[in-house]
N, C-alpha and C positions, 0 to 999 in steps of 0.2 A: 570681605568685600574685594581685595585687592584679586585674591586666588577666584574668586567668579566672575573678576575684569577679563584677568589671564585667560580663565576657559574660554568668555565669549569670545577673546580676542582670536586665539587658537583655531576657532571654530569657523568665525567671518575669515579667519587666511585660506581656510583651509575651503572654503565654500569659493571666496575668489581665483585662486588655482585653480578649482575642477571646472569655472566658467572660461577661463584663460585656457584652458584644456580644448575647451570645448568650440572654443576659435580654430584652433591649429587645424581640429580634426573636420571643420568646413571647412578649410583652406584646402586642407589634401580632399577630401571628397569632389573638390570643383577643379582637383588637378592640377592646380600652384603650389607646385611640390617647393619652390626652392621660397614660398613665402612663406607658406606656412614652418620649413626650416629656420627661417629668419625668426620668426615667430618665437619658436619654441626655444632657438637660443638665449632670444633677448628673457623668457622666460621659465626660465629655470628652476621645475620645483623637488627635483630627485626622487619623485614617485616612481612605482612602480610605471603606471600612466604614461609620466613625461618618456620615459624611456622606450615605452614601447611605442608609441607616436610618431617617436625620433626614429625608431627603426625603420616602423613603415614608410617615413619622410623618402630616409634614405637608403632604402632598397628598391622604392622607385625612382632614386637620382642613379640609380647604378653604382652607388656604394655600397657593395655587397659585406666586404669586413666591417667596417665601421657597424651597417646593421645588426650583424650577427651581435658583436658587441655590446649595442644595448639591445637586443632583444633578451640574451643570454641573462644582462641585467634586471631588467624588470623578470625574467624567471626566477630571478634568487631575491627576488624581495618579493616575490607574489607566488611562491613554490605553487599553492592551489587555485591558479590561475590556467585556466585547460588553454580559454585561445591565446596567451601571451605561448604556451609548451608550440601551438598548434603553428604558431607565426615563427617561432623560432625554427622548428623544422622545414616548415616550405620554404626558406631561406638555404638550409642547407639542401634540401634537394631540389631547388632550381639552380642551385650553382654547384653542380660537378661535387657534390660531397654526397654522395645515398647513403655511405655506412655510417657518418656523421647522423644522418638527417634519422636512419633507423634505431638508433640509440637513443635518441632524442625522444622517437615517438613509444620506444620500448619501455623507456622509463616514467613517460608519460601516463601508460597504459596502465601502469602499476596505480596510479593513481585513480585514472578515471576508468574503469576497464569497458565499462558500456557507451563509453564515449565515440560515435559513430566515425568520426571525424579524423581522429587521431589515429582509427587503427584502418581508417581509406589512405590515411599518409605513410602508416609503417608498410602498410602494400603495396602502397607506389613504390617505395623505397625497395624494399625487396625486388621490386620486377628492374629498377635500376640494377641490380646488383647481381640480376641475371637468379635470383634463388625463386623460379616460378611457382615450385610446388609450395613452398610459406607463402607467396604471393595468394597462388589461388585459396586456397583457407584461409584467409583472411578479408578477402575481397567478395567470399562467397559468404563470409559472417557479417559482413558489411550491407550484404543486399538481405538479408534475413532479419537484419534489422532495422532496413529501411529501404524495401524493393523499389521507389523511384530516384535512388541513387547511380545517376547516369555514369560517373566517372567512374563506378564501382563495375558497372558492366564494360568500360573501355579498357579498364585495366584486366578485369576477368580475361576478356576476351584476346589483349596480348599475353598473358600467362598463357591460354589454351593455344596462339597460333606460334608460337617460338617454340613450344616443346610438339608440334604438328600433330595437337590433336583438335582435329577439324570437325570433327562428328560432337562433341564437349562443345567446343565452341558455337556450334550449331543449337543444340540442344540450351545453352544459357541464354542465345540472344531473341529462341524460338520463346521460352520462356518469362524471359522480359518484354517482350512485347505483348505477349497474355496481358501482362501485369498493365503494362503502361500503353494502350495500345495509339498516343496520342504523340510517344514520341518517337523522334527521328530513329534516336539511335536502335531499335529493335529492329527494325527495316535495313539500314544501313548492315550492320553486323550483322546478319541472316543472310546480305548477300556477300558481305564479305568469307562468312564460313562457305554458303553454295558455291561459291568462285573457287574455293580452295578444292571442293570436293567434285570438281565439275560437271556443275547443274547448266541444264539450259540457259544461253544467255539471257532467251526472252525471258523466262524467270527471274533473274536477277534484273533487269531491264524496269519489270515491274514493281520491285522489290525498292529499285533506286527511286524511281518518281513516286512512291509513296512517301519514302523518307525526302524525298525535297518537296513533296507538298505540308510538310509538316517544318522544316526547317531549310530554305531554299538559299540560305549563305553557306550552308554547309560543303566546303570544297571537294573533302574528300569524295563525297557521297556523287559530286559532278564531274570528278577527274574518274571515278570509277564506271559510271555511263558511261562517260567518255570510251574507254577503255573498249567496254563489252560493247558499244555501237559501232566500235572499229571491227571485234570479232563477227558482228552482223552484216559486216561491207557498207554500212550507212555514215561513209566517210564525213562528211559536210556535217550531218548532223552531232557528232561525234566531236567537230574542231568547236564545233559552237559549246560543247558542254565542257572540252577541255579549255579554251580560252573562259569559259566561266570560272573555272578552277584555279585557274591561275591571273585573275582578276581578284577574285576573294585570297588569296593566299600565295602572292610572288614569291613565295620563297618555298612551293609547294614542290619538292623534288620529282616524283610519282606525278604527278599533274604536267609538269612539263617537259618528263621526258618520253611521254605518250603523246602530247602535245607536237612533238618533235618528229615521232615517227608520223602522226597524220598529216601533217603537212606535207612529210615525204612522198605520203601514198598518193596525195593528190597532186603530184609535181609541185609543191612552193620550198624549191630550193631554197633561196634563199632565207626563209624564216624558219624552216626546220635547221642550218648551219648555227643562225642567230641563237636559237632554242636549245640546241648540241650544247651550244659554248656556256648558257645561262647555267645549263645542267651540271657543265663541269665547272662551274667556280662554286654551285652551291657542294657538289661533292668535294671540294678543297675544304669549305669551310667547315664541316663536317669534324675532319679530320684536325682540326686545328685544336689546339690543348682548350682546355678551357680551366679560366680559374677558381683554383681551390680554396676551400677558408679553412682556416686552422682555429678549432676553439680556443676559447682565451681562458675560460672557465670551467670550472665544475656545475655539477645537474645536469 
């Protein structure tokens, strides 16, 4: 009797934990990141769970070690757990570590190897670390196994424009758009490789308002009209798509510093000096170190 008390006891602990769990992870979903931390302090179950909760807490407080930390922990108590592998890498490579972040997903891979996810991250990672040719072999087995994976064609397609092959590049985005002809980014990238190869503006002209009739927050795809309605002489219209660019995206470098020449062209000194100056503090920051995480563990 006593030992089947213990079980059910065991069992209701362990049933009210994963609802206590299940708090935190609406707190974070609604974006009260420092409650649902409060949350999860005050409850404390050393799952594999709590820790990875706690991670995601706090890699959106901008505690980037502490995250790595428990997320690395919930990996070693949940070794065959794919998204705790897959959160612990996007952590290293959004914060300035790729070769961390590709170890991570390399030995992930051993694990899960049809795992879509993990080998779009060891990709990313690669193209961080500047090794394009692994990048594209893997970003191109990534769309083979799942051709409406858009981040699989963004990153294809900087593997093909950094090692400047434009006609590749061309050829995957002509391609992905076969496939998906509903999103943005096949229009977008079709005109980014014609721009490269230089196609007709009005071509790529056509090419852009297709992609922003399909995705119309999309910056890049309105700082790049921009651009090409400057090479047409249709200044005016041109400041309108590049102040859209940089409305959706102030921190868009390429956006505002075409931005800067149209104003010039139309005589608005003064907003094109304003736009100069925006251009160079965001190329300062650029340059600025950015920080590193040092694993604390093994896996």
């Amino acid at each position: 009797m006593l030992k089947a008390l213990l079980t059910v006891g065991i069992a209701l602990a362990a049933i009210l934990a994963a609802q206590d769990l299940s708090v935190a992870e609406a707190l974070l979903a609604k974006g009260e990141h420092s409650q649902a931390l409060a949350f999860l302090e005050e409850n404390q179950t050393g799952s594999a769970r709590w820790h990875f909760l706690a991670s995601k807490v706090l890699d959106d407080l901008d505690q980037p070690t502490r995250a790595a930390e428990e997320a690395q922990t919930a990996v070693e108590l949940a070794p065959d757990n794919a998204g705790y592998r897959l959160h612990l890498g996007r952590i290293f490579l959004t914060r300035n570590n790729p070769a961390a972040a590709q170890q991570i997903y390399a030995e992930a891979l051993e694990r899960f190897p049809s795992n879509v996810y993990l080998r779009l991250g060891n990709a990313l990672a690669f193209n961080k670390l500047r090794l394009y040719e692994e990048a594209q072999v893997e970003f191109e087995t990534c769309l083979g196994q799942l051709p409406s994976l858009g981040l699989a064609l963004d990153g294809l397609m900087e593997a093909h424009l950094e090692r400047l092959k434009y006609d590749d590049a061309l050829k995957a985005a002509v391609e992905y758009r076969e496939r998906n002809p509903q999103d943005f980014r096949g229009y977008y990238h079709s005109a980014v490789a014609q721009e490269k190869l230089g196609s007709d503006p009005e071509a790529l002209e056509r090419l852009l308002h297709q992609a922003l009739e399909f995705n119309g927050r999309f910056a890049p795809a309105h700082a790049l009209l921009g651009k090409t309605l400057l090479q047409l002489g249709r200044n005016q219209e041109a400041i309108l798509a590049l102040e859209a660019a940089v409305r959706l995206r102030p921190d868009y470098l390429f956006g505002r510093l075409h931005l800067a020449r149209a104003y010039h062209k139309v005589g608005r000194i003064e907003d094109a000096k304003r736009e100069t100056e925006i251009v160079k503090g965001l190329e300062r920051r650029q340059h600025e170190p950015l920080p590193s995480l040092r694993r604390q563990r093994g896996n």
